[in-house]
KOLBADREN-705694 format. One line per field, with one value per residue (C-alpha): residue number from 0; z, x, y. Coordinates in nm, 3 decimals. Layout:
<nodes>
num <- c(NUM, ...) .
pz <- c(Z, ...) .
px <- c(X, ...) .
py <- c(Y, ...) .
</nodes>
This chain:
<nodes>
num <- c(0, 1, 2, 3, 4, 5, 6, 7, 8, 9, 10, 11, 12, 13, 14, 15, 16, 17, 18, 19, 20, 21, 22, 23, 24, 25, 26, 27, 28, 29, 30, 31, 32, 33, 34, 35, 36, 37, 38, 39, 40, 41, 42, 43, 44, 45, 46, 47, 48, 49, 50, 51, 52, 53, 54, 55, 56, 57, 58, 59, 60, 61, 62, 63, 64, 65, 66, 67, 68, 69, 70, 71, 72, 73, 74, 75) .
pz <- c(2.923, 2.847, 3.136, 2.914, 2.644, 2.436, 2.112, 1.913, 1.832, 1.444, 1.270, 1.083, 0.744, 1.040, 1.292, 1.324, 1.709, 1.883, 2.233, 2.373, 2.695, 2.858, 2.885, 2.473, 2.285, 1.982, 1.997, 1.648, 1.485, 1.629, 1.556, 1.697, 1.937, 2.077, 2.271, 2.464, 2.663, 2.605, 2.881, 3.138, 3.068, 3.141, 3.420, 3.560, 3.585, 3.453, 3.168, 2.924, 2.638, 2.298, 1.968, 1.654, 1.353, 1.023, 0.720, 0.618, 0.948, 1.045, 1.143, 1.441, 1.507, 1.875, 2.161, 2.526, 2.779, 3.145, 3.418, 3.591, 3.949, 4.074, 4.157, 3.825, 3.616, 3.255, 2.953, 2.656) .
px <- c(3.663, 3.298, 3.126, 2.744, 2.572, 2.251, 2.182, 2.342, 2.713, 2.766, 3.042, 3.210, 3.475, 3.724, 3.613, 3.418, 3.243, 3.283, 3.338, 3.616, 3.710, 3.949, 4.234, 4.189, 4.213, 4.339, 4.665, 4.786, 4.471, 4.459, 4.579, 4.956, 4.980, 4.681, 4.894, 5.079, 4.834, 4.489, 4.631, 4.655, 4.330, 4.163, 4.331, 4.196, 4.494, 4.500, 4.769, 4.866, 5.044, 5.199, 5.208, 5.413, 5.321, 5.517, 5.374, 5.140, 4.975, 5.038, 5.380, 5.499, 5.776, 5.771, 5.582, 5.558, 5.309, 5.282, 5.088, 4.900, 4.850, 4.451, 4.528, 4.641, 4.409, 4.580, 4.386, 4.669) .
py <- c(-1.424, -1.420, -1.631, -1.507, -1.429, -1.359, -1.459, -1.791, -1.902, -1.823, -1.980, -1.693, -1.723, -1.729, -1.943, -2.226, -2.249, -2.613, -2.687, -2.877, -3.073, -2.817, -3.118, -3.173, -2.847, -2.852, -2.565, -2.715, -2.607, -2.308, -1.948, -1.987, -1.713, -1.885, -2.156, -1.903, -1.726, -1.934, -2.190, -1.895, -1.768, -2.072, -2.126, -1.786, -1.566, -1.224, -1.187, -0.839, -1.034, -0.876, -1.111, -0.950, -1.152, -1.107, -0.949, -1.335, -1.288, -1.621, -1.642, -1.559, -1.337, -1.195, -1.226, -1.152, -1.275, -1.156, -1.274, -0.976, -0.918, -0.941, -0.571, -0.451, -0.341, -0.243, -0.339, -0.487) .
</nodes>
């Protein structure tokens, strides 16, 4: 998670930056693997996580989401 950075937020064709209270994120406007590890993640843990979309890439098909140990240090 990226704590800092240089330069300004762009909004891009896929995303548009906004911030949101931590406790009112919008999941159901969100990509939809998103809901599944994004709650994790801001809770600090370390996760390695695996999404298998179908052939739209917006459905979901598959996924698997692990919570990592502090001492394990495999990239997904």
């Amino acid at each position: 998670m990226a704590r800092d950075w240089e330069g300004e937020i762009k909004e891009t064709e896929e995303m548009k930056p906004k911030w949101f209270d931590i406790n009112s994120i919008p999941y159901e406007e969100m990509w939809v693997d998103d809901k599944f590890w994004l709650p994790q993640v801001l809770e600090g843990k370390k996760i390695k996580a695996k999404f298998v979309f179908g052939q739209d890439n917006n459905s979901l098909i598959d996924y698997e989401v692990k919570e990592q140990s502090t001492k394990q240090r495999n990239p997904v």
